[in-house]
C-alpha positions in Angstrom: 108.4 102.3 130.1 108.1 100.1 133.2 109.0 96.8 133.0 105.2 95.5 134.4 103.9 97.6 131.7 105.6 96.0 128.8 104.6 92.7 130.2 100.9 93.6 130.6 101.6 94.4 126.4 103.3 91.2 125.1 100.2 88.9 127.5 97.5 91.6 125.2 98.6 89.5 121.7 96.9 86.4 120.4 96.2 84.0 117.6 92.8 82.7 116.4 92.3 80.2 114.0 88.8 79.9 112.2 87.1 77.1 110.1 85.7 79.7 108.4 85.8 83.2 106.0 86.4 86.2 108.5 84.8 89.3 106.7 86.7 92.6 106.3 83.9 94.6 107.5 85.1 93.5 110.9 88.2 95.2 111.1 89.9 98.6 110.3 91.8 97.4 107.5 95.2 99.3 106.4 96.2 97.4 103.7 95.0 94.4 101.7 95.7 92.0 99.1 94.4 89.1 97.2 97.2 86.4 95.8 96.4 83.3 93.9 97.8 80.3 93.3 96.9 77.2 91.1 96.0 74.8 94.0 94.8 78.3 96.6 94.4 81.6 97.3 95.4 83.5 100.2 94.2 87.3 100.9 96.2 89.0 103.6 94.6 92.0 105.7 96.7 94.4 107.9 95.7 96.8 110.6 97.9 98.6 113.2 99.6 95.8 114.7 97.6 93.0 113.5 96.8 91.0 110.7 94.4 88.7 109.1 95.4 85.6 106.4 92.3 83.7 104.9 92.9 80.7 102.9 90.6 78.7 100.5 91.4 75.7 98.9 88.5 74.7 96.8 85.7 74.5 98.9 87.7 75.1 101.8 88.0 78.7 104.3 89.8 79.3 107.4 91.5 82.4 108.9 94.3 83.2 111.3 93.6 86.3 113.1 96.4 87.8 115.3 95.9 90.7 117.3 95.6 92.6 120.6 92.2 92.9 120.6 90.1 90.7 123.0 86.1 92.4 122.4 84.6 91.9 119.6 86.2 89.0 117.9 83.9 86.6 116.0 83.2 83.6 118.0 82.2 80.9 116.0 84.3 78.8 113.7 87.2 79.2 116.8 89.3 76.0 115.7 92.5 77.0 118.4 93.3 80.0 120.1 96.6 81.0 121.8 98.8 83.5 123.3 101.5 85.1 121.3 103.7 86.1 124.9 107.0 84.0 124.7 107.6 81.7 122.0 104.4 78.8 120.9 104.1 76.5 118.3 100.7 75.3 117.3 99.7 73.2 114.6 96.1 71.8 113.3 95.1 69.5 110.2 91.8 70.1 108.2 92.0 66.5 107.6 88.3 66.5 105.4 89.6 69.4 103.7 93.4 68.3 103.4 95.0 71.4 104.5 97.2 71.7 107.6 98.1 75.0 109.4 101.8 75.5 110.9 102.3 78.7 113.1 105.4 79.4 115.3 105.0 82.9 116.9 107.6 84.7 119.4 107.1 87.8 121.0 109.8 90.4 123.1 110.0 93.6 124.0 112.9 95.5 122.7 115.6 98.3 123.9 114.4 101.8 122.3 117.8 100.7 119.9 117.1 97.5 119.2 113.1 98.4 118.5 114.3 101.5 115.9 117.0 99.0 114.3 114.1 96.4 114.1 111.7 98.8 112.1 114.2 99.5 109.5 115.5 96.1 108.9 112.3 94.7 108.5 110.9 98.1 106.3 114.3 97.0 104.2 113.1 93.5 103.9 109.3 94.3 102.9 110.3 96.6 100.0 112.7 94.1 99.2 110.4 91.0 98.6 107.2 93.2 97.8 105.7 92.7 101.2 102.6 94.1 102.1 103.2 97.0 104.5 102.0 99.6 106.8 103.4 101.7 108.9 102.0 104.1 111.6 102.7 106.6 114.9 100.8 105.8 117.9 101.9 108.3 120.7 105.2 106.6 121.7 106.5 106.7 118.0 107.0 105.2 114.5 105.2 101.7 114.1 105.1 98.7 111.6 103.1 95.7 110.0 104.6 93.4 107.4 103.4 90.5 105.8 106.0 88.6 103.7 104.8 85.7 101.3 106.3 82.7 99.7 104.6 80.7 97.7 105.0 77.0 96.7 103.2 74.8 94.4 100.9 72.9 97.5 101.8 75.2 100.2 102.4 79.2 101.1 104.9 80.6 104.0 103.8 83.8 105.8 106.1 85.9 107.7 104.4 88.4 109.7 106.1 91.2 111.8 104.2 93.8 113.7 106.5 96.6 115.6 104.7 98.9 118.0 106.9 101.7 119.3 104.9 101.8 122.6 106.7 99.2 124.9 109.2 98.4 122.0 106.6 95.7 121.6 107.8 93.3 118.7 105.4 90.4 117.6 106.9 87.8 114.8 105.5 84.8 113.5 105.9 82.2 110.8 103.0 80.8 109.3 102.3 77.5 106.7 98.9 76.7 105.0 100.0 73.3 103.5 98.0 71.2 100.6 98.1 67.6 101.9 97.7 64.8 99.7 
């Protein structure tokens, strides 16, 4: 794949983060699952090379959305929205609803090697640790979704790793809903 090609990829990927419940009627879903915790409870949502986390904490809804997709996407409740190219940071407090939201994203494109070593390291890792998964072809090859949770008494960690074959396209990022006091 030419070079300008992969770039025009890795600039398609961004976050959106809602005030809000995001419905699952919105997108093609692959997998999903509900999790709950004593203080919150976090659903996560995967489709081919993209994923959905809602949060609630009491009263309390928002979503990040991550994805290549630019039509379509609900518009209001937009809180921040970013670019996944490169490496970003990006974090926002709820400070009504005492929650803050913590993402650090990176994106590449990796060597056919490097890409096929990626998909089973992280396919390792997601049986591993019970990860929601799902894997796919698109017309390049084998491709990968994986969401990876840790939970904590006041706050949940969120891995995400989405692998698509066409451009060796790899899209990671760490995300933190966090119960402030």
């Amino acid at each position: 794949m030419k070079e300008s090609t992969k770039q025009n990829n890795l600039q398609t990927f961004h976050g959106v983060l809602y005030s809000r419940a995001l419905h699952p009627e919105l997108f093609q879903l692959k997998a999903r699952r509900a999790e709950r915790q004593s203080e919150y409870e976090l659903e996560l949502w995967l489709m081919n090379g993209s994923h959905v986390l809602r949060f609630e904490h009491g009263e309390f809804c928002c979503c990040e959305l991550v994805t290549d997709q630019d039509r379509n996407l609900p518009a209001s409740g937009v809180v921040a929205s970013y670019q996944c190219a490169g490496e970003h940071d990006i974090e926002h407090t709820f400070d009504r609803q005492h929650v803050n939201y913590i993402n650090s994203v990176q994106t590449e494109a990796l060597s056919e090697s490097l890409f096929l070593d990626a998909v089973e390291e992280y396919e390792v890792l997601a049986r591993e640790n019970n990860a929601l998964i799902h894997s796919w072809m698109d017309d390049t090859g084998r491709c990968l979704s994986v969401l990876d949770v840790q939970h904590y008494k006041r706050e949940v960690h969120i891995q995400a790793y989405h692998l698509l074959a066409s451009g060796g396209l790899c899209v990671r990022s760490q995300t933190i809903f966090e119960i402030i006091r």
